[in-house]
TIBAKE-302363 format. One line per field, with one value per residue (C-alpha): x, y, z; residue number from 1. Coordinates in Angstrom, 3 decimals. Layout:
! residues N
u	[X ...]
v	[Y ...]
w	[Z ...]
num	[NUM ...]
//
This chain:
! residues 539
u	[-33.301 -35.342 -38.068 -36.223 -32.575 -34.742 -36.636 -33.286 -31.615 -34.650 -34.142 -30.569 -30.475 -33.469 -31.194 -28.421 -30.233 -31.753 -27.916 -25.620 -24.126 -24.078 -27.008 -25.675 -25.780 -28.819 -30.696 -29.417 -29.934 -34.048 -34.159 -33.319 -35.237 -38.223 -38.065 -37.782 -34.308 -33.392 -30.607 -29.151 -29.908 -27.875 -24.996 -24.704 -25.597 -24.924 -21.405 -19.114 -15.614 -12.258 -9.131 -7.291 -3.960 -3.980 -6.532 -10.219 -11.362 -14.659 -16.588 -18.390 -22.029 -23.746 -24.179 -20.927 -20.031 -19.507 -16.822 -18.377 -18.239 -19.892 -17.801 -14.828 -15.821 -16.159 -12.912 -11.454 -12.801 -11.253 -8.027 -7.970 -8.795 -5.814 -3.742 -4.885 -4.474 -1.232 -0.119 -0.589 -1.610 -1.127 -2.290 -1.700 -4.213 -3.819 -5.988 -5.964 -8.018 -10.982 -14.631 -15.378 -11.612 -11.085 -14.432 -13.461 -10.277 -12.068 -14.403 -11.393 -9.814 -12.675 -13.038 -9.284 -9.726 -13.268 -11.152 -8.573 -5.774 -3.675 -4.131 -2.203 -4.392 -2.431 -3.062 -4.281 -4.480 -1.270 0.453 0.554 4.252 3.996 1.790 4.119 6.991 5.017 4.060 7.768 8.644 6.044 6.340 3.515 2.015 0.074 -1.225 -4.322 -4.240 -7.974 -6.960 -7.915 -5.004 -4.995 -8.544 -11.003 -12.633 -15.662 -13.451 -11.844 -10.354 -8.534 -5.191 -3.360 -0.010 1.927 4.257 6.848 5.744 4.686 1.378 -0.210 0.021 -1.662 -2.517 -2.886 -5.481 -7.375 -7.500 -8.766 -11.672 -12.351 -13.083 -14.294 -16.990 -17.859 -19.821 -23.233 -24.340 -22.715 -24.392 -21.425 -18.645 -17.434 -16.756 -14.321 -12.290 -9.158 -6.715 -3.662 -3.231 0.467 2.832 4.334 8.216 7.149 6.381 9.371 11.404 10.086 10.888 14.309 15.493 14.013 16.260 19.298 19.154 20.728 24.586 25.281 28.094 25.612 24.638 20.855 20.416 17.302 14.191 11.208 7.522 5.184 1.846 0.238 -3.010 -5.633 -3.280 -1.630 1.812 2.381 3.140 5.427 7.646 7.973 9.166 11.340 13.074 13.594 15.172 17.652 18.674 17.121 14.468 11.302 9.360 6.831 3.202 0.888 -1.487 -5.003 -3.993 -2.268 -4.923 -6.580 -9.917 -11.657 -13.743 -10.619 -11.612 -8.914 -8.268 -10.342 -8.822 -6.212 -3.303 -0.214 -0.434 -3.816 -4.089 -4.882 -3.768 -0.426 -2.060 -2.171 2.078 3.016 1.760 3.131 6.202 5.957 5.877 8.232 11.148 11.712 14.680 12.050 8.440 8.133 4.080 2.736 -0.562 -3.169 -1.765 2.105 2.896 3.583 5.889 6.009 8.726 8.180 11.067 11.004 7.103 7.642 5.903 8.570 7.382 7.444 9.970 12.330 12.058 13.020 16.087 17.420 16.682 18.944 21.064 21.593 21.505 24.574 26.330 25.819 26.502 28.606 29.144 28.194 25.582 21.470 18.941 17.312 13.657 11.083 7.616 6.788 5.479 8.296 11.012 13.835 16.452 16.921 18.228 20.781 21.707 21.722 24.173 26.383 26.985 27.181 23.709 21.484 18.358 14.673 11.288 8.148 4.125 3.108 2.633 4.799 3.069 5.440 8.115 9.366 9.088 12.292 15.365 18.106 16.256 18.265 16.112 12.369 10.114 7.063 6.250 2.760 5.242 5.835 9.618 10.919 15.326 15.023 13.543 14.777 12.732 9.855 8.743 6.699 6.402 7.767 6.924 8.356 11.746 11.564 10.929 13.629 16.073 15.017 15.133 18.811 19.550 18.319 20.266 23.588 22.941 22.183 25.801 27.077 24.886 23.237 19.367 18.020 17.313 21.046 20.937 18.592 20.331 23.513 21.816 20.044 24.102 25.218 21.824 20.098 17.544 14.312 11.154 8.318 4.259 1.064 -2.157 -4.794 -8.443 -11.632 -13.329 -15.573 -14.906 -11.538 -10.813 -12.969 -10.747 -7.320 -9.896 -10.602 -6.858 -6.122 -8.316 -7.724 -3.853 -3.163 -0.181 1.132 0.686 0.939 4.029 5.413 4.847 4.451 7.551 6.204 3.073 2.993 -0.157 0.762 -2.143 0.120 2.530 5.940 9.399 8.653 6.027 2.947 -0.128 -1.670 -4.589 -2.405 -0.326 3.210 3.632 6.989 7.557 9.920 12.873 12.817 9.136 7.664 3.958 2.326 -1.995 -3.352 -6.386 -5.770 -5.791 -7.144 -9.617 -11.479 -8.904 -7.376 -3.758 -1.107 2.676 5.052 8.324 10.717 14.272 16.855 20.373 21.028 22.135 22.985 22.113 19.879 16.943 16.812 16.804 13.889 11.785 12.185 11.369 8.080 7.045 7.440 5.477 2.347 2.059 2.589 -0.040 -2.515 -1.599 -2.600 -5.625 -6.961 -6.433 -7.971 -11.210 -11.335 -14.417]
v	[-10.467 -9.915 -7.640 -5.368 -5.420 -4.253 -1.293 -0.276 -0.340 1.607 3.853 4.588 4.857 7.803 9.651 9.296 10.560 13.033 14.761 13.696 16.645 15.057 15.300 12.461 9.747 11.512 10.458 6.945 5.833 8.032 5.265 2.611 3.288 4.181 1.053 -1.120 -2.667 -4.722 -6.164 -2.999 -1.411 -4.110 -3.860 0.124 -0.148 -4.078 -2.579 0.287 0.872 0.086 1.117 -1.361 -2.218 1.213 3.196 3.267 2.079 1.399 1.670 5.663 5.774 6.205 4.582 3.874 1.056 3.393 6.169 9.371 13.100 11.724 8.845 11.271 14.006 11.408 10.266 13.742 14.585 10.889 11.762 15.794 14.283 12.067 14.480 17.205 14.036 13.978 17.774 18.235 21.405 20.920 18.569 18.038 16.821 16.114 14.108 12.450 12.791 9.769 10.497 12.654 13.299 17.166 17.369 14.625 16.819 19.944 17.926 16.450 20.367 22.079 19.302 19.313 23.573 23.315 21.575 24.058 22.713 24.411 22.532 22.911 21.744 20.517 22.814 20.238 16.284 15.204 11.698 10.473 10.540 13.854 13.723 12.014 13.858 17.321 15.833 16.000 18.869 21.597 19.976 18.337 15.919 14.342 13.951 12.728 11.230 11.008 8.165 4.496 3.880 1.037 0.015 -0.668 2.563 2.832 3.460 5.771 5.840 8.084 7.441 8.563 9.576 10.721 12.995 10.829 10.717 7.113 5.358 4.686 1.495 0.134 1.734 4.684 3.282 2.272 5.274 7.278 5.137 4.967 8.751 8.468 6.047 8.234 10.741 9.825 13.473 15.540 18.482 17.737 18.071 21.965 22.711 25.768 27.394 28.601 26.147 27.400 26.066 24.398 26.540 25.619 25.648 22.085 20.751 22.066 20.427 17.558 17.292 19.127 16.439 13.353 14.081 14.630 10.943 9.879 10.341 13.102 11.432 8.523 7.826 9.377 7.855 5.647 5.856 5.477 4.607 5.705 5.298 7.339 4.817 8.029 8.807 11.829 10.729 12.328 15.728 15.136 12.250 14.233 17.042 15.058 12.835 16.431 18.094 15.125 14.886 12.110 13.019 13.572 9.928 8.860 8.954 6.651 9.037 7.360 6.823 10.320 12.291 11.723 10.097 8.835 6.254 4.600 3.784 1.858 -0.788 -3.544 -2.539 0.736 -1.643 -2.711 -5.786 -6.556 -8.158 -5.671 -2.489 -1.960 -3.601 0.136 0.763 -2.359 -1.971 0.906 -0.432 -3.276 -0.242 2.176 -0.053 1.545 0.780 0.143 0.766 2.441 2.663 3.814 3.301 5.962 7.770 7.051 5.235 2.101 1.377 -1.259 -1.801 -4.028 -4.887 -6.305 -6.867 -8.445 -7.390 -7.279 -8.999 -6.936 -9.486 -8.705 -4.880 -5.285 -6.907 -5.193 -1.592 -3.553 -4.637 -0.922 0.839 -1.272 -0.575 3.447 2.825 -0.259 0.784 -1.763 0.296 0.338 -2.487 -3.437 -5.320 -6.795 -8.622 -12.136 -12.733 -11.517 -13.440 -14.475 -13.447 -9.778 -11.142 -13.365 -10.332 -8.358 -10.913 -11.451 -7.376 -7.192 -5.599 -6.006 -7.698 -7.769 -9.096 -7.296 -8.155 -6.531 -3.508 -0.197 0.454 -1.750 -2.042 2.004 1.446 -1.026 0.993 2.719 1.509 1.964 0.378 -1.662 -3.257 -5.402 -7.521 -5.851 -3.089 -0.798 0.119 2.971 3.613 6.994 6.719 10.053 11.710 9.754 7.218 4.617 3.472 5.663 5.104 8.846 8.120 4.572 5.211 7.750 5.182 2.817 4.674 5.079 1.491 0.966 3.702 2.319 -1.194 0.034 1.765 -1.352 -3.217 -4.883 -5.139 -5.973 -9.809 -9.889 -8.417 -10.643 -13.616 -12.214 -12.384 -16.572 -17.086 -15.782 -16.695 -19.776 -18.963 -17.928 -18.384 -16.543 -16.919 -15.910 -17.166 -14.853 -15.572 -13.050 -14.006 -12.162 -14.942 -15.055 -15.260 -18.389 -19.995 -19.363 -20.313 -23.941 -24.368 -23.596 -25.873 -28.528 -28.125 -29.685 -32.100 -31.809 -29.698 -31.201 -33.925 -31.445 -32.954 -30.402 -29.413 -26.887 -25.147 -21.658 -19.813 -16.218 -15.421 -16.218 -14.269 -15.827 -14.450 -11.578 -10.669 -9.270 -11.471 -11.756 -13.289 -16.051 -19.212 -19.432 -23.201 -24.861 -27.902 -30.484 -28.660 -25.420 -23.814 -21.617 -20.923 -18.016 -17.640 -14.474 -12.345 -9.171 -5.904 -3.879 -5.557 -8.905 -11.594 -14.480 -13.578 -16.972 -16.526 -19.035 -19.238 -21.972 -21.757 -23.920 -23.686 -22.880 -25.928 -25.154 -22.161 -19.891 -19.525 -23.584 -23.423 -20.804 -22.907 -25.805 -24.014 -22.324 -25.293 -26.601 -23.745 -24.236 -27.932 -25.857 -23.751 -26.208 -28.229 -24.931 -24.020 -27.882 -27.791 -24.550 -25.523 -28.888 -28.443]
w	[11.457 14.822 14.705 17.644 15.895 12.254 14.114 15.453 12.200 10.477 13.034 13.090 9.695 9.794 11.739 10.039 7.458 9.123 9.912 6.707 5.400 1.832 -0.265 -2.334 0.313 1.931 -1.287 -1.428 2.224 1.392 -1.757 0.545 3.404 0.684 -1.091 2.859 1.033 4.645 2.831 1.807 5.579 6.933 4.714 5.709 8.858 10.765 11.162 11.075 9.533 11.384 11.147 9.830 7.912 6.045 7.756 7.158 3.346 1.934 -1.053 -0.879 -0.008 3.207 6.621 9.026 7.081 3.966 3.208 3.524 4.674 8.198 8.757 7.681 10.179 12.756 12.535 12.073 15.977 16.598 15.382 17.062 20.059 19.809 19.067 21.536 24.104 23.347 23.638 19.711 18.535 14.407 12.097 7.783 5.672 1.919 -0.301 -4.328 -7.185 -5.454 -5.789 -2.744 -1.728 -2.198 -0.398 2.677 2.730 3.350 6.272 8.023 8.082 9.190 12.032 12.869 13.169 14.937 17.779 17.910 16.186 13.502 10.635 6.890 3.842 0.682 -2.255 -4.388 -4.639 -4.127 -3.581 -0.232 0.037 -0.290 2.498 4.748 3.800 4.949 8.169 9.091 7.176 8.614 12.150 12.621 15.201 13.055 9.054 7.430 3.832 2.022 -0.370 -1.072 -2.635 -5.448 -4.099 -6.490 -7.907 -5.768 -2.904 -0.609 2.625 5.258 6.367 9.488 10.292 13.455 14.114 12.981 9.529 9.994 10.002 13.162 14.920 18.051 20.424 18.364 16.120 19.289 20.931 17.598 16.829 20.611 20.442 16.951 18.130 21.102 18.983 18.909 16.798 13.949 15.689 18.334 16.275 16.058 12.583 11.670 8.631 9.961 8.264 5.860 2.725 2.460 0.777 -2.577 -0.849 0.836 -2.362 -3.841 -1.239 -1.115 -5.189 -4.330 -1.137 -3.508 -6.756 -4.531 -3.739 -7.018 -7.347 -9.989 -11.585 -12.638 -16.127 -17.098 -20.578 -19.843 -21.573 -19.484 -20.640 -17.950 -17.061 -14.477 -14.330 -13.317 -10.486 -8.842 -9.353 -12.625 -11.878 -9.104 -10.743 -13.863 -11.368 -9.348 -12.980 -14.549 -11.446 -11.470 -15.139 -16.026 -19.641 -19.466 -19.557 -22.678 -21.106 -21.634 -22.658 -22.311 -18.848 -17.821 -16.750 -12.810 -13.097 -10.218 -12.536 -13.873 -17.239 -18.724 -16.197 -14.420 -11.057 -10.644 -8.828 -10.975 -9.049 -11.230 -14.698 -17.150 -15.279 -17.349 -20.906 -22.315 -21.165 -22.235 -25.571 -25.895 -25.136 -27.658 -30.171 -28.394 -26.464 -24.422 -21.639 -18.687 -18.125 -13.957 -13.356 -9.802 -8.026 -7.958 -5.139 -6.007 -2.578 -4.821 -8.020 -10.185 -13.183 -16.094 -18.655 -22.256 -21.989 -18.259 -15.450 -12.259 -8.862 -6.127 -4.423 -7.499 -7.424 -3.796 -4.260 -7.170 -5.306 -2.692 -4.734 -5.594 -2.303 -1.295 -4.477 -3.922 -0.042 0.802 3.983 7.126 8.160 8.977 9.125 5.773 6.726 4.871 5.719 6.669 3.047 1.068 0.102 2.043 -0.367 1.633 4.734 2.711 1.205 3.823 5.983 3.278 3.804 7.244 8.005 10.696 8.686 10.302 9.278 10.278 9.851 6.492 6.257 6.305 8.915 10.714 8.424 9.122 12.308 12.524 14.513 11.541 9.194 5.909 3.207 3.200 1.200 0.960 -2.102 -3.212 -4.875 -1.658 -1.392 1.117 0.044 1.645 5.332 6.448 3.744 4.193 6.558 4.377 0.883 -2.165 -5.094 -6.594 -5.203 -6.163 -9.457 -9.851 -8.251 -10.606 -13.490 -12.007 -11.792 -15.424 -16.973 -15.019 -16.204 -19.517 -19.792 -18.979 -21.635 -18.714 -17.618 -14.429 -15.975 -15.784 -12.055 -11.186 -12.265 -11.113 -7.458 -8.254 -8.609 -5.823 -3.312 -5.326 -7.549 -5.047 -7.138 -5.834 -6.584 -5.232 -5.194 -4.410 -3.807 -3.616 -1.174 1.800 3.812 3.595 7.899 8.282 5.379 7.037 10.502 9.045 7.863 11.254 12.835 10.223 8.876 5.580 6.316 2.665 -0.003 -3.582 -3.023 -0.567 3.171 5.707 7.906 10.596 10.854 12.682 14.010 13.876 15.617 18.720 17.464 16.221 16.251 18.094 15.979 17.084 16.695 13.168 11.634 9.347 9.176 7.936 6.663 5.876 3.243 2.458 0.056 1.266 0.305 2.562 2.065 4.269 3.663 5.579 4.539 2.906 5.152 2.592 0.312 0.274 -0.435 0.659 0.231 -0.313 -0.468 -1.913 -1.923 -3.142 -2.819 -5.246 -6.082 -9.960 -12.077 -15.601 -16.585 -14.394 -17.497 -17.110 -13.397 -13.461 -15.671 -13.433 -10.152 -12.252 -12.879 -8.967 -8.127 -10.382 -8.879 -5.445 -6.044 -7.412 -4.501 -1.938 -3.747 -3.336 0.167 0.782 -0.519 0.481 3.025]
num	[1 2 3 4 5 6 7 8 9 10 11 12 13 14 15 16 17 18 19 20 21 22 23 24 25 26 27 28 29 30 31 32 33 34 35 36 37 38 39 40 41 42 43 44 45 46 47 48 49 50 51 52 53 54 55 56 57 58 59 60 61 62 63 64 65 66 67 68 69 70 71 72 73 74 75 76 77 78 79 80 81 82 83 84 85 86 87 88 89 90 91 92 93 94 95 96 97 98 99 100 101 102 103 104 105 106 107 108 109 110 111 112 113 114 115 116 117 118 119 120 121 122 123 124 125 126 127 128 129 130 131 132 133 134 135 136 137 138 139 140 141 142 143 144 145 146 147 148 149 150 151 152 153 154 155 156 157 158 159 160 161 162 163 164 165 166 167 168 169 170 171 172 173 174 175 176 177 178 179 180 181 182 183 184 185 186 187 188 189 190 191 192 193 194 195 196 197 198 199 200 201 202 203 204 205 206 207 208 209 210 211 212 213 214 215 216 217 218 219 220 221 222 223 224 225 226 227 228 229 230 231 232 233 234 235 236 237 238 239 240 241 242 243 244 245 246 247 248 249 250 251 252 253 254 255 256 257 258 259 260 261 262 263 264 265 266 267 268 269 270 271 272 273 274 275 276 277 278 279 280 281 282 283 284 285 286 287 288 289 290 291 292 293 294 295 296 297 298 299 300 301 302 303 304 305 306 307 308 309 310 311 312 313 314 315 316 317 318 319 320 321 322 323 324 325 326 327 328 329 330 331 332 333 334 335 336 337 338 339 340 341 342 343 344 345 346 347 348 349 350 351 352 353 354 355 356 357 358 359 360 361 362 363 364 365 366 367 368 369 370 371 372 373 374 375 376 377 378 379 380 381 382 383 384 385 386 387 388 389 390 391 392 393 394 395 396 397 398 399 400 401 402 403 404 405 406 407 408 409 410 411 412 413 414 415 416 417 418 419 420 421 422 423 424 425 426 427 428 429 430 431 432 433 434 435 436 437 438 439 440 441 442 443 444 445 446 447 448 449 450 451 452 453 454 455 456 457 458 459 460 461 462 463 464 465 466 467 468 469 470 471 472 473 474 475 476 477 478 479 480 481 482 483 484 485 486 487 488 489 490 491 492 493 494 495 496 497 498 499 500 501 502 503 504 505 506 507 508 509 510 511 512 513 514 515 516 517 518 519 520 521 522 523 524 525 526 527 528 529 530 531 532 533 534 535 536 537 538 539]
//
């Protein structure tokens, strides 16, 4: 590092310092600045947060690469000078049980009220469906959600919605870090304490609008084990279950209390080895009828049955499979992502519905036109779009706890669904292969430069750079790969944490029984994957 770019960092970092309102990160940027730790100074400082797939996430600590109260009140006056841009005048901000998040919560309000907005604070931490569902309910023109959702426990993050009740998409996201980067002191930023706190009826509706989605004539006998992983979703699914019939679910009781250190898992995501060990032992002792977990801040759900963990791409189609039985009717667009599997738009034209795909994200995904039902595979499912405009996972959990107890009256499970659907659609065997990596845009970079032309004994059919956009799509940083025998492999970083993300999916009709079939196309898979992870590091 050049002597000129060092100075500068030493002494942007002294006045950032110098202004933090947090004595916490004021003390670790004084140790680092005491002890001359470049490195560190670098990591805080050689760049600054974006908003990207869900907002602005990082690890907390200090600098403008960090998640903190100044990086929060700077995109607070980013986001209430959006909205006052706009002709907004009120704003909703709600926060989980994170390190810092109550206290980010309070910034963002007294920023949002300094600039003259009316703004609404949640009355505790709540899940961010919640959030999204009060955006719409009290009228607002926009929301702010301080969560990192299933992020690793160091983090936090700060999530925008508009008026809509839907995240924000460019140019949105451009224009609020635009302003957000346009503050050059703290000492600029008014600061007031006029917000309200939102009233307990919104909450109450929300749990009220949510149970009415299952039909009252369905069966409720299901028992549920249920683990809240440190979350906020605990409270407000029990609410929501009770208020529609359904008994109270068996807590997983190491894991039902909010804890911003996460102590019984490796990483709080269902998604992640390890994070359901604690429910499905329980279940192994309890068995129960199905196991419904959500992420920390409830946007996500996960199901696992008879000591099996679900796929996202399965919970997707079942919930499908279950809207359309409710609701038969020819009516609304179901949509999924580019990196889920295919399956929903077979179903979807087999029932005479318009079907879309969309970049990942619900971002996108709620934004399709009559939208009836989405999902994305990393366990984000939305059945009820007029209640809330992005992933569920409180109403998908109650739905699913719906779908169990109907199958279960009809001595069914959702194995059976799910190889009632491999008969009808050929049996579409999903995998991922995920890699952490920091580096993960110059490894989709050198596949783009340098294609593979097969993968395992699979030759390469087509090879798409999304970056150019395909389909209609807006541009993305990934590649969507087809192979010989219907496989489709997509590789794309992750939006929200350091991964390379790879999607596979291989599609085969059923011969002899559908358990047989499955085993087959598992194994096809693992040589697929083997195959993907040799040409991703070959240099």
């Amino acid at each position: 590092m050049g002597d000129g770019v060092a100075a500068s960092l030493w002494a942007r970092a002294r006045t950032w310092r110098d202004e933090d309102p947090d004595v916490d990160s004021r003390a670790e940027l004084t140790r680092i600045l005491d002890a001359h730790d470049e490195e560190a100074l670098a990591d805080r400082f050689g760049a600054s947060l974006t908003f990207g797939t869900a907002g602005l996430r990082a690890e907390v600590g200090a600098g403008p690469n960090r998640m903190n109260r100044a990086v929060v009140r700077r995109a607070s006056h980013g986001l209430a000078t959006y909205v006052k841009q706009h002709g907004g005048k009120k704003v909703v901000v709600g926060f989980d049980a994170r390190t810092k998040s109550d206290v980010f919560a309070r910034d963002a309000a007294a920023v949002l009220s300094g600039a003259g907005l009316e703004v609404a604070l949640m009355p505790r931490a709540l899940p961010t469906p919640m959030l999204a569902f009060a955006v719409r309910g009290l009228g607002c023109d926009a929301g702010a959600m301080v969560t990192a959702s299933h992020n690793p426990p160091r983090d936090n993050g700060f999530k925008v919605y508009l008026g809509d009740g839907r995240q924000i998409v460019p140019p949105a996201d451009v224009e609020i870090a635009s302003a957000m980067d346009s503050v050059t002191s703290l000492s600029d930023i008014p600061l007031a304490e006029g917000w309200q706190i939102v009233p307990e009826s919104v909450i109450d509706a929300y749990v009220h609008e949510v149970a009415a989605l299952v039909d009252p004539a369905s069966p409720r006998d299901v028992h549920i084990v249920y683990p809240p992983i440190h979350g906020v979703g605990r409270d407000l699914f029990r609410a929501v279950l009770r208020r529609a019939g359904f008994p109270a679910p068996q807590l997983v009781r190491e894991q039902a209390e909010p804890d911003p250190a996460f102590p019984t898992v490796p990483f709080p995501n269902p998604e992640e080895p390890g994070a359901l060990d604690l429910a499905l032992a329980l279940a192994a002792q309890t068995r129960p009828d199905v196991v419904i977990a959500q992420d920390p801040d409830a946007d996500r759900c996960a199901a696992a049955v008879e000591g099996r963990l679900l796929r996202g791409d399965e919970v997707g189609v079942v919930l499908a499979s279950h809207v359309l039985r409710r609701d038969p009717r020819q009516h609304g667009t179901f949509a999924t992502t580019i990196v889920s599997s295919s399956l929903l738009g077979k179903i979807a034209a087999r029932n005479g519905l318009r079907y879309e795909e969309t970049l990942t994200g619900f971002k996108w995904l709620s934004r399709v036109p009559d939208l009836r039902y989405a999902y994305e595979e990393a366990l984000g499912y939305c059945a009820a779009p007029h209640l809330v405009g992005d992933k569920d996972g409180i109403s998908t959990g109650l739905l699913l706890a719906e779908l169990v107890a109907t199958l279960k009256a009809e001595g069914r499970t959702l194995f059976d669904l799910l190889d009632d659907l491999a008969l009808d659609y050929g049996l579409h065997a999903i995998d991922q292969l995920t890699i952490r990596t920091t580096d993960s845009a110059a490894l989709v970079q050198r596949l783009r430069v340098q294609p593979p032309r097969s993968i395992g004994t699979r030759g390469v059919v087509s090879f798409e750079d999304l970056t150019a956009g395909a389909g209609g799509l807006p541009p993305t940083d990934g590649l969507r790969l087809r192979l010989d025998g219907d496989v489709r492999v997509v590789v794309r970083p992750s939006g929200t944490e350091p991964k390379l993300k790879c999607y596979l999916e291989l599609v085969v009709p059923v011969e002899g029984s559908v358990a047989a079939t499955r085993e087959r196309a598992a194994n096809e898979l693992a040589d697929l994957k083997r195959g993907l992870q040799t040409a991703i590091a070959q240099p």
